[in-house]
Each structure stands twice: as C-alpha cells, then as structure tokens.
N, C-alpha and C positions, 0 to 999 in steps of 0.2 A: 573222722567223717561225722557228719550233722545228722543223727537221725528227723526224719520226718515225723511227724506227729498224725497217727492213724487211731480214729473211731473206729469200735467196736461194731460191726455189719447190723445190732441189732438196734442201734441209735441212728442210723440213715434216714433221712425221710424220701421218699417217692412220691412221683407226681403219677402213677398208672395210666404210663401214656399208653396208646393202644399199641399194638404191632405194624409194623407197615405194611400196607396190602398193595404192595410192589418190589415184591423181593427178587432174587436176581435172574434163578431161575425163568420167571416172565418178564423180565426184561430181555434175556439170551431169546429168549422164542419170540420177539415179535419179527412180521416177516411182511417185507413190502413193496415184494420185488418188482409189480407190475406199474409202480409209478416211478422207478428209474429207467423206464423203458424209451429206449433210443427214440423212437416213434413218438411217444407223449415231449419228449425234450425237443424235437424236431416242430411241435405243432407250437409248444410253447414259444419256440424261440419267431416262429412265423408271427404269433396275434403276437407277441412285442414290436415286432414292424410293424406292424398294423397302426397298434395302441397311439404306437411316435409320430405317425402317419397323422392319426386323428389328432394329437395333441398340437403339431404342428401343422394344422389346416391354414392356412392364409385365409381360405374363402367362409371360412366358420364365423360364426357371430360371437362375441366375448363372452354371452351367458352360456352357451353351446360349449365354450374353453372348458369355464369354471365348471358347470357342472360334471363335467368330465373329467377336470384335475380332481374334484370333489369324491367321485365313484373311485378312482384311480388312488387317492387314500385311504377311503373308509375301505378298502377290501385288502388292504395292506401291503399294495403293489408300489408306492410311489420308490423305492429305494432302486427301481430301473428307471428311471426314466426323470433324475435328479434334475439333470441340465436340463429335460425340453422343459419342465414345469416351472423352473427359474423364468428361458426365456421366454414361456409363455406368461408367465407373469408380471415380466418385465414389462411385456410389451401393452399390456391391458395397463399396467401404472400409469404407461406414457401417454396412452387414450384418456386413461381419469385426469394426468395433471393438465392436457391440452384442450379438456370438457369434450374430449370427442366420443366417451365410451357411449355406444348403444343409442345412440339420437337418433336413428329410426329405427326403437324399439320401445314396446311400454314397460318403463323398469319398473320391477313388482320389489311386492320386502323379500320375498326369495333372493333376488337375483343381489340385492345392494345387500344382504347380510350374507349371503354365499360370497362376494368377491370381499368385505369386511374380515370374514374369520381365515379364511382361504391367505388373503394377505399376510394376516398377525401371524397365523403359523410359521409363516417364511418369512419373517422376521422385517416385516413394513410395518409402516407408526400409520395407523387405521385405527377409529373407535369401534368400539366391540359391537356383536352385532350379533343372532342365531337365523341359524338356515335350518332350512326344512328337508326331513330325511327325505329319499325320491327311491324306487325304483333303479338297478342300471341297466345300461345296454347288454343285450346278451352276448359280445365277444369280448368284455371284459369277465363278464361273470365265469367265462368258459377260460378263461387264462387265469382266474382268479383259482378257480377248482386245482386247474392243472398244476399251476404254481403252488398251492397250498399241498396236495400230496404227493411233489419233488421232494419240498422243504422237509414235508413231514417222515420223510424215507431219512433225508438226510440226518434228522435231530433223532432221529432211532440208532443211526448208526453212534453218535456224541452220549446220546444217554448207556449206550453198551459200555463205551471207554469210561464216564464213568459208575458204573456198577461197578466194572471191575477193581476202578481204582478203590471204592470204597469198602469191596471186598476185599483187596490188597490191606489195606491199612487197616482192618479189621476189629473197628472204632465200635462198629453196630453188633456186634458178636460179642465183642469181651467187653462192653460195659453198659449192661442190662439194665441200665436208669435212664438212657439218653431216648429221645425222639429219635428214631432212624428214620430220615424223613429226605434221602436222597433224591427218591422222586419228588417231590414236592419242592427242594433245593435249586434242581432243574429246573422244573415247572416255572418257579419265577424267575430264574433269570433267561429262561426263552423269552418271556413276556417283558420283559425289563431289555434285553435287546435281541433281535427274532431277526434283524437282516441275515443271510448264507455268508456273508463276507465275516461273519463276528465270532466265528467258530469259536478260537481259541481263547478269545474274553468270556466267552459261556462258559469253556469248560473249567477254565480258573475261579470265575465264579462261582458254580456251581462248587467246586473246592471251597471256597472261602465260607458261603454259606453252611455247608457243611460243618463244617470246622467251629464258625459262631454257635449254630446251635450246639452240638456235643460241648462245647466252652459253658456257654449259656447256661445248659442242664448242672457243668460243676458245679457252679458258682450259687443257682438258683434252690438247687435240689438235692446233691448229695453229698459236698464235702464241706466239712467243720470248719470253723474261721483260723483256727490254727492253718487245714491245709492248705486254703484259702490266699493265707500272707504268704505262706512257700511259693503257693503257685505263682502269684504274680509279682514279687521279685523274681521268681526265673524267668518271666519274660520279660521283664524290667532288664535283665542283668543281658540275657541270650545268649546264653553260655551252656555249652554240651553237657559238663561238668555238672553242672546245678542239679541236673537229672536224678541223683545218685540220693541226693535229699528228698526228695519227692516219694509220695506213697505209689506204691505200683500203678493204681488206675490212674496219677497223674503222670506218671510217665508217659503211658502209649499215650498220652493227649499231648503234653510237652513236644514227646518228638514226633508226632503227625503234626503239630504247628510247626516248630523248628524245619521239619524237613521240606514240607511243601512251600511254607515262605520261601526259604532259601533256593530252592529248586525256579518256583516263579521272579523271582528274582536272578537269576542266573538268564531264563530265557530272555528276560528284559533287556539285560548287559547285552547280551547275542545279538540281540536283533537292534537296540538304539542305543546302546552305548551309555546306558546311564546305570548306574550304581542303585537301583532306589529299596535296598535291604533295609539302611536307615531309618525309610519314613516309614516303611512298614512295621517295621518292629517296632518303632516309635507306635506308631497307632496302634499294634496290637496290645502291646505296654496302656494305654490309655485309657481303650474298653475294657482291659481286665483292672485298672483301676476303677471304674464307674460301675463294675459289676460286684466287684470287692465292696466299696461303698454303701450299694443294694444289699448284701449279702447282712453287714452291719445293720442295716437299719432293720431289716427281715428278723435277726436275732436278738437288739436289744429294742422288739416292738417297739419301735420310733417310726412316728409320723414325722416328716419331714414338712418345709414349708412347701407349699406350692413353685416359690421361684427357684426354691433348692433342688427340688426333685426335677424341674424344667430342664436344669443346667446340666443334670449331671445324665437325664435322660437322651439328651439331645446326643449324646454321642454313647449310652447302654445300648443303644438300639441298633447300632451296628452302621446306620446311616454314614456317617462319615469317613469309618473304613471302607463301607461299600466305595463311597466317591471315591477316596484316595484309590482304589485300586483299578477303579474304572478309570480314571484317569490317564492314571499309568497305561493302563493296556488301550487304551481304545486314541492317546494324543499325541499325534505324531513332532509336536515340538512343544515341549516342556519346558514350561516357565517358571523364573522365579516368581513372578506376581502370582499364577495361579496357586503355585504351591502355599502359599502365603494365603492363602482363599481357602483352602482345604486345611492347612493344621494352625493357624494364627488365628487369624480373625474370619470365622467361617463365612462366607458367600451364600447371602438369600436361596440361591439354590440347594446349597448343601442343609443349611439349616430348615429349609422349606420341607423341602423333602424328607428328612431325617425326622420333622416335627408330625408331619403329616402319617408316616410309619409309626411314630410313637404313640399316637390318641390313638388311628385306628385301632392298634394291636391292644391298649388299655381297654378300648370299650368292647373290643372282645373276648380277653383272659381275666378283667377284671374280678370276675365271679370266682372262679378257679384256684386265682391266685390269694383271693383271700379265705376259702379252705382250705389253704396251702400252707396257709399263717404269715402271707405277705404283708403286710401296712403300706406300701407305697407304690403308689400307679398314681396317675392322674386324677381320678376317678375321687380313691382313696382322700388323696390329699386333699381337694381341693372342697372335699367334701367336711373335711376334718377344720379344716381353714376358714371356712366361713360358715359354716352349717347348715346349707342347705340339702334341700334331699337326693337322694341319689337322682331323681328323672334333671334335677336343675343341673347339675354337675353334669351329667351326659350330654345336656342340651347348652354347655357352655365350651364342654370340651369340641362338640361339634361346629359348633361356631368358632372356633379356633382354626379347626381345618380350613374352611371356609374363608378366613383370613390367609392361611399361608399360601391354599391356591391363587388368593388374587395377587398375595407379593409374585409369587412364579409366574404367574401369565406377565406379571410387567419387567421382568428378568427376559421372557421372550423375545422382547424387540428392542430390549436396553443396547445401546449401542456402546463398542469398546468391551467388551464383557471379555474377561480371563481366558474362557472357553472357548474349545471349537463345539460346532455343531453335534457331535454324535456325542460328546460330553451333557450337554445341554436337553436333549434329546431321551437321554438314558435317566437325568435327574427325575424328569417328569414320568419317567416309567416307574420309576420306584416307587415314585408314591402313587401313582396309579394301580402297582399289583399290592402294594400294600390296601390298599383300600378292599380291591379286589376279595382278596387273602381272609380278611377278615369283618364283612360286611355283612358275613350271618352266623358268624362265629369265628373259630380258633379254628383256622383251615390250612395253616400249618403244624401245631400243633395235636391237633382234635380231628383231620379232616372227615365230612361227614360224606354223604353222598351229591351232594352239589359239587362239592370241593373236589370227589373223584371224578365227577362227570365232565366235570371242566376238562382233566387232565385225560382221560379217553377223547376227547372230542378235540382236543390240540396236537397230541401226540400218539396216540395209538390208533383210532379208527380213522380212516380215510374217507373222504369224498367220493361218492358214486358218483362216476362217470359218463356222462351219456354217452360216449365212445366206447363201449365195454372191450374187452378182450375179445369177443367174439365178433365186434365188429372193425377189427384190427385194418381189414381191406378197406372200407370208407374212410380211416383214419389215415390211414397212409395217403389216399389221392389228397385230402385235403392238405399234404404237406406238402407235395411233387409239384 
C-alpha cells in the first residue's frame, strides 16, 4: 500500500473563515405553516385565472399587454403563464411586422423600449432598448405576495433535506478549515434557478456547490502539494481503492465526492436513460486539475501571465461544471453538439458566465487572498503584467464583465443555439448571483449583514399579508 504523505497540523495554513450563522438546529425550526394554507392556494390559483384573463384580453391595447407581461416578470411570476406571454407576444410581432401596432396611440420611449426589451428576452431579433420601472396593478402584487410565501414554505422544506444531508456527510464537523456555508450553497442556486418545478436540480446543486467549496478550501487552504497530486489523481483515476492512499481529511472528501456523483448519476440513468458518470468525473477531474495548478502557483509565489491565469480560471471557478451539470438535470434531450459546447470547445454562454463569476469573485477576495499568500487572481496578474495600479486593474477587470454581458445578451436571441431555454436561462442566473454574491464583498465566503439579510428576506421571513389569519372569512368569500 502507498502511503499518503501527511503535514504536521502545525504547518497548515487557515483562512479564519467565520462560523456559519445557519446551523441546523435553525434550519429544523423554521415554521411556515400559514402559507400552505388550503385557502391562500385556492386564492392564488383564482388571481392566475385572472392574470391569463388580463394577458389574453382581445380588447386591451398592446402597451396595456406589454406592461403587464412586464409586472408579470419583474415580480417573478411569468414561469405560469409561459404560453399566454408567447402568444401574447406573438401576436404584437404580427401588429409591428404589418405597421399596425398602436396607430391610434401616441407611442412614448416607454412603450417602444418596453415592447424592444420585453421581445429580446423571449428571444426576437429587436434592437436594444430600456424601459421605465412603473408601479403594478394591485391583483398582481397580491398573487405576487401570495406566490412568494407558498414558494418560500416550499424552499424551507428543500433547505431542511439539505441540512440534513450535510449533516449526514458530516464535511462541516470533521473538517474545521472549510467554509460551512450550506446556507449560502442554497441561497444561490434558489436565485440561479427559483421556478417550484426545479426542485430536484436545486437540491443537487445545492450538493454540488457544497462539495466545490469544501474541495476549494483543500486545495486553496490546507493540504500540502504532495496531498494535493494524491488527491487529484484519485479523482483523475475514480477508483474506491485509491482512498486508502489519501490522508484521513481527504478521505471523507474523496468519498462525499465519489458517493454523491455517483448517486446523482444513477438518478439521471433512472429517469433519462443516459450514463452521464463519465462527463462528470471527467469535469470533476478538470477543476481539480486548475485548482492543483492555483495551488502551485500559490506555493512556488508565481505570478502567472494574465492569459495563463484566464485559461486556467475559466473553468477554477467552478463555472463549467456548474453548466455541465445543470445541463444534465434541467435537458430533457441531450445532445452531442451541446455536449461538445460544454467540455470541448466552450459556448459564449458557458465561458460568459463562468468569466463573469470569475472577475466578480477576484474583486471581492482579492484582498484576502493576498494575505493568504495567493499571487494569482485577476487583479493580481494583470496588475503584475503590465504595471499599473490596483484602481486601473479593477477598472479593466470591470470592463471585462461588461464585455461578456454583452457576448450573453447576443447568445439570447442567437438563433440554432445547442440549448434549450431553461439551460439558457440558468446561464444568465449564474452570473447574475455571482455578481449578486460578491458586489460588496466576499458573501460567500465572508457573508456580512447585507449578505444575511438577503437570505432572511428570500427564505426565512415571509410577506405580510393583507388577508391575515384573522381575516380567514373575507378570504375564503373571495375564493367561493
């Protein structure tokens, strides 16, 4: 047998993350019983008649539509009401391409950059355009409440299963260097995909994430470059055996990886038929190669070049295992071209988004990581690269984002594209929580009081109701 090669506990370095102020205990106590109440489900499901009612109006004017497919987005409703928003859209294209929209109306820049943006979302070739936030009608806002603390009952119950699970595997117990940041896991992939129908792509994400950081922290924070090359030839190899070389704390990580891949992998085969342990372990193999890499450059204080650290970033960051695995779970027919987009030659979307995760998270840890004794983030390099000073390097890495979002807005209405829509959809969330995550700091990481209050105000505290509990009898006539 191969012994592993193990540091003495008094040469480790630590990053003193804080503790997480979401432990399980307050997870098992949250209680939210009065929004799955039969009554609230009964009113919600009426204003959805309603809403299809008003969306399909015949006698409505086009701006009257748009504004209202408009409110029926920004409050995070439109995932009911897919099809009338199409055909409502449809049928306003066929007004614009016949010049009938709206000619006895006076069309303001309102109304021509509301039908402009409103279009490109749902994937029509329009030039870009901004509309003006409004006001909405009050029986959206009241379906909007209602629906938001169903949802939020439900994603209490998803965050329960997993606590448990990450108290089962007991990652955040026995290895006291890692971020335990399961809340926070969650937290963004509610935000990365929040439909009721995505359950079980959240909670594997939520897995997955999980999994990346506690990885993240070995590679970044406490194991030697000896344990380092053990570790990722074992997921190179994916062999049960290999375990036996590995030092103890890479053990329970080896097989919380080995076990949960292969588990999510199994549900895959169950449900569509495809084998996809390969790409998996393939990717997992890949980020622990680019994390190995980091770890080198971290130990023999090497600044790398700017397009060296790009390359090898674009997929450290977890990005493009995120996509392969969203993929997987959320595409109901898998393709070789797409596959081909995701581990070959990456797809604007995948690179987009993965790039976009990368700067933000730089110009938030940057600080951190270089009393960490890091040399390479974006920041770093690009700083080292060409000399200028840290505010110019911030302000080019910014402009870099700014670049990948406009490649992804023109990915939106590209026509023939690999993906289906809730693929396409989830891209653009990632780099939207990423931005999110880290736009006033390290709020995965580090999170501060913004970063909590986020996560109380999405998932633990509910919506006050103007139907209280005590006024149970006016709510019920209004369902009858």
């Amino acid at each position: 047998m191969v012994e592993g090669y193990s540091q003495q506990p008094s040469e480790r370095r630590s990053a003193h993350y804080q503790p997480t102020a979401w432990n399980s205990d307050f997870v098992e106590s949250l209680k939210n019983h009065n929004n799955t109440d039969e009554i609230y489900k009964q009113r919600a499901e009426k204003l959805k008649e309603d809403v299809r009612a008003m969306i399909g109006d015949t006698y409505a004017n086009s701006l009257t539509i748009l504004e209202l497919i408009d409110d029926i987005q920004r409050l995070g409703l439109s995932y009911h009401f897919d099809k009338d928003i199409k055909r409502a859209l449809d049928k306003i294209i066929r007004s614009v391409n016949g010049n009938n929209v709206m000619e006895d109306q006076k069309i303001g820049a309102h109304a021509i950059a509301l039908y402009f943006r409103l279009c490109r979302q749902h994937g029509y070739e329009v030039s870009q355009a901004y509309g003006k936030s409004k006001d909405v009608n009050c029986l959206l806002l009241e379906m909007a409440k209602l629906e938001f603390n169903m949802v939020q009952s439900m994603l209490q119950g998803e965050l329960k299963d997993m606590s448990r699970w990450w108290e089962d595997i007991g990652l955040g117990k026995k290895l006291s260097f890692i971020r335990d940041r399961l809340m926070e896991c969650y937290f963004w992939n509610v935000d990365m995909i929040f439909e009721p129908k995505f359950s079980d792509c959240r909670k594997s994400l939520t897995k997955l994430a999980a999994l990346v950081t506690t990885i993240d922290d070995v590679y970044d924070v406490y194991g030697s470059l000896d344990e380092l090359e053990l570790f990722t030839a074992a997921v190179q190899r994916w062999d049960i055996e290999v375990v036996e070389i590995l030092p103890d704390y890479m053990k329970l990580c080896f097989l919380a990886l080995y076990n949960t891949t292969n588990e999510m992998g199994y549900d895959i085969l169950k449900r569509k038929g495809v084998n996809i342990i390969p790409h998996l372990k393939r990717a997992w193999a890949d980020l622990c190669k680019t994390f190995l890499k980091e770890a080198k450059w971290c130990s023999n204080r090497e600044a790398p070049t700017f397009k060296a650290y790009l390359e090898n970033a674009l997929v450290s960051t977890s990005g493009v295992l995120i996509s392969i695995y969203v993929y997987f779970l959320l595409t109901e027919t898998i393709t070789k071209e797409a596959l081909e987009c995701l581990e070959k030659k990456y797809h604007p979307l995948v690179e987009c988004s993965s790039l976009i995760f990368r700067f933000s998270n730089d110009l938030a840890t940057s600080k951190a990581e270089l009393e960490r004794g890091e040399c390479a983030n974006s920041i770093l390099c690009y700083m080292h690269e060409t000399g200028v000073s840290e505010q110019e390097a911030r302000k080019h890495i910014s402009s870099l984002i700014e670049e990948a979002w406009k490649k992804m807005n023109k990915e939106r209405v590209a026509a023939n594209s690999p993906f289906e829509k809730p693929f396409i959809e989830t891209a653009f969330n990632l780099a939207r929580i990423a931005q999110c995550t880290y736009q006033d700091g390290d709020g995965h990481g580090a999170p501060d009081n913004k970063a909590k209050n986020r996560v109380l105000s999405v998932i633990i505290e509910p919506i006050t109701l103007e139907h209280s509990v005590q006024n149970r009898s006016n709510l019920l006539a209004t369902v009858s």
